[in-house]
N, C-alpha and C positions, 0 to 999 in steps of 0.2 A: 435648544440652548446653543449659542454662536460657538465656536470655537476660534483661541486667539491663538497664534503658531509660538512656537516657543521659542524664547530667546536663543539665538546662534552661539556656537561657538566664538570663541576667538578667532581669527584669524590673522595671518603677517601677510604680507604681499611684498615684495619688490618693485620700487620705481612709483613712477606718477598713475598706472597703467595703459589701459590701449590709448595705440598713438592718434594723434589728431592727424586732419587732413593738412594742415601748412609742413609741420614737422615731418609727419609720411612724405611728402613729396621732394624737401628737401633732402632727407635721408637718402633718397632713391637719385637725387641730382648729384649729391657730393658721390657716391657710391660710384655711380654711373660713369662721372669725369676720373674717376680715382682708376677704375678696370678701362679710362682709355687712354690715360696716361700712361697704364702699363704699356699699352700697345704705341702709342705715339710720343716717343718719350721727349721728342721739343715741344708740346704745350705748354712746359712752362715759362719756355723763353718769351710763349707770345701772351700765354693767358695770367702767367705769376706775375705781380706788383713789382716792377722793381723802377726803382725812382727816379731815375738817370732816363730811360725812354720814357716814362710821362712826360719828362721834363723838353727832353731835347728832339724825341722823335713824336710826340705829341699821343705814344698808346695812351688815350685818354680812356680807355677800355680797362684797364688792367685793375686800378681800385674799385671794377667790380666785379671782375671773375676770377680773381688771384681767392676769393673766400671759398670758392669752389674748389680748389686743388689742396692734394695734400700729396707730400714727402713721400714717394710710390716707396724710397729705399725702408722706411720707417714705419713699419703698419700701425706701429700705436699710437701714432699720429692721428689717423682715420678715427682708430676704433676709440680714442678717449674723445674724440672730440665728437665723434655721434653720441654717444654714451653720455656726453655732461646735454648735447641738446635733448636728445628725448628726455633724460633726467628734468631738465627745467623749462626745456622748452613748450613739454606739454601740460604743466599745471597754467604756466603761462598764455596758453593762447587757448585755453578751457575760461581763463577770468578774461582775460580782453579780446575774444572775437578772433578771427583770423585774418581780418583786415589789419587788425592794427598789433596783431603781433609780427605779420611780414614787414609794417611799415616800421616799425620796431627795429627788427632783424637785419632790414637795409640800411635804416641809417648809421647803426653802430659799427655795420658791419662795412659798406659805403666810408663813411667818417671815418674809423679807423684808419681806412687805406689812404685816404686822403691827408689825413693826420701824420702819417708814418712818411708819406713824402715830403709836408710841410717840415716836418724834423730830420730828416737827413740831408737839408738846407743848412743847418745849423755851425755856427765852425767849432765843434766841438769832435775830441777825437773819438768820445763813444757812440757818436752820430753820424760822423761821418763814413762808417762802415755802409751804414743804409743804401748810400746811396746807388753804387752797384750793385747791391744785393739782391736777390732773389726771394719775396716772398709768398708765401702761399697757407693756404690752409682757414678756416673757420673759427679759429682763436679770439679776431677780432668781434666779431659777432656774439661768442659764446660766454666771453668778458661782460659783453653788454646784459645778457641774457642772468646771468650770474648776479649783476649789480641790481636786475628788477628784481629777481626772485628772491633777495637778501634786505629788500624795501618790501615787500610785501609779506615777507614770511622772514621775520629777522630770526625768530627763536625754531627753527625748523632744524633740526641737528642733521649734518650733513658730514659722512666721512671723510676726515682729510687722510689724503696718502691710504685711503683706501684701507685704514688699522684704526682708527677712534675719532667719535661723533664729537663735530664741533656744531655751535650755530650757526645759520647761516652769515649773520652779520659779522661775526669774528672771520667764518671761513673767508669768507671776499677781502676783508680786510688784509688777510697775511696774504691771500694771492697778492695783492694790488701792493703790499711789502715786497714780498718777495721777487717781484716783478719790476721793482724803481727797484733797490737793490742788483738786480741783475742786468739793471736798465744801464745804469751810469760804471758798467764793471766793462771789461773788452767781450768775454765769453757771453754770448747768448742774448746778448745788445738787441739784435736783428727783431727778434720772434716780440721780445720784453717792451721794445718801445711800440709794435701794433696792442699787445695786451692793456696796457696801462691805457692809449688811446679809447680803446675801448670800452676802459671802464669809467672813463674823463666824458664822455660824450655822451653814454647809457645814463652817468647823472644828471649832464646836464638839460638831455632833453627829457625827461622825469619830471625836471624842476623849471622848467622854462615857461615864462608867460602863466596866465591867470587862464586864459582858452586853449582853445585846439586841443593837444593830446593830454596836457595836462586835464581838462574839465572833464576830458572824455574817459580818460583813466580812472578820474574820481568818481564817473558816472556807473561805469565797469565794476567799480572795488562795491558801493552799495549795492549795485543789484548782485553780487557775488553775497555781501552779505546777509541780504533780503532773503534772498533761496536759504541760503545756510540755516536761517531762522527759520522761515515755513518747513522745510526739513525737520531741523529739530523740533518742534512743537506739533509736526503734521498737519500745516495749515494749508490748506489750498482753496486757493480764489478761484469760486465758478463764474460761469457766464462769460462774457466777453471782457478779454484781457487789451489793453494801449500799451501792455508794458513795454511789447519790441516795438513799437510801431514806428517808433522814430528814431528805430539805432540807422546807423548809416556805416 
């Protein structure tokens, strides 16, 4: 007579679990410029966004390695912003591949920077701080990262302030408050108008066009669902599968 194994316990876990290869690599890139920053402390003059040399000296480099750097004075800079990527970055590029969670990653994260110089063009006195300013860090990217994993997973309770579970959709929401709030205020201008960026461009390229990443997203989301169901029901298709044959 067969024997069936017995239902498991419960178990809790923290996070998404083991990290994917895009996330791993990145983790170990911001890590890496973060302990050389220690040691060579003008990369940020050359590698941080600041908008005044995009503009006038043509570092046309800068909106995209200023996402690499972060705040050496400020460790919790580093540690929250790996902490929300592995958090979302890796349910994320488990449903869309890791092609198109890097192309993801870059363009929010790209756009942003790019975004954050278009805006301290502006003649406005909460803007025009940017333009000298020194930015750095992964926020831009982690905004956009934020806005997919709040479209995909809107009711996923996520703790704000690290004290009680909000939903995802609510959570992004009062960042992206809180963030125009602190955007159009003097204090904290700088950081608040790449965030908001972020999450302006994570919409829009989600929602852009009928092809390309949109169709390809929606191809992602069903076969994420398809497994989910064979999972649940315990269905597995023998014999020869096409199912990846034509991911790209």
């Amino acid at each position: 007579m067969p024997r069936y194994p017995r239902p498991s316990a419960v178990t809790y876990s923290f996070g998404p679990g083991p990290v994917t290869p895009a996330v791993k690599a990145l983790l170990w890139i911001n890590i890496g410029v973060y302990v050389a920053t220690l040691i060579f402390h003008s990369l940020p003059d050359w590698l941080g966004l600041i908008p005044k040399d995009v503009i006038e000296r043509h570092w046309i480099w800068q909106p995209v390695t200023y996402m690499f750097l972060h705040d050496v004075r400020n460790i919790t800079h580093i540690l929250f912003n790996m902490l929300g990527l592995w958090m979302f970055g890796v349910e994320l590029e488990r449903m869309w591949g890791t092609r198109f969670f890097l192309k993801y990653y870059a363009v929010t994260g790209i756009g942003a920077g790019l975004a954050t110089v278009l805006i301290s063009l502006l003649p406005f006195a909460a803007t025009s701080a940017l333009y000298g300013s020194t930015i750095v860090g992964a926020s831009g990217a982690l905004y956009g990262l934020l806005l997919a994993f709040a479209v995909y997973y809107p009711n996923r309770p996520i703790l704000m302030f690290l004290l009680f579970p909000v939903p995802a959709k609510y959570f992004v929401m009062i960042l992206g408050g809180i963030a125009f709030l602190t955007s159009i205020q003097g204090s904290g201008a700088v950081a608040a108008a790449t965030h908001l960026a972020g999450l302006a461009i994570g919409y829009i390229y989600l929602n852009s066009g009928r092809g390309g990443f949109t169709a390809e997203i929606k191809y992602r989301y069903l076969k994420w669902k398809m497994n989910r169901l064979r999972r649940k029901f315990d269905v597995y298709s023998g014999g020869r599968s096409d199912w990846d044959r034509h991911v790209h």
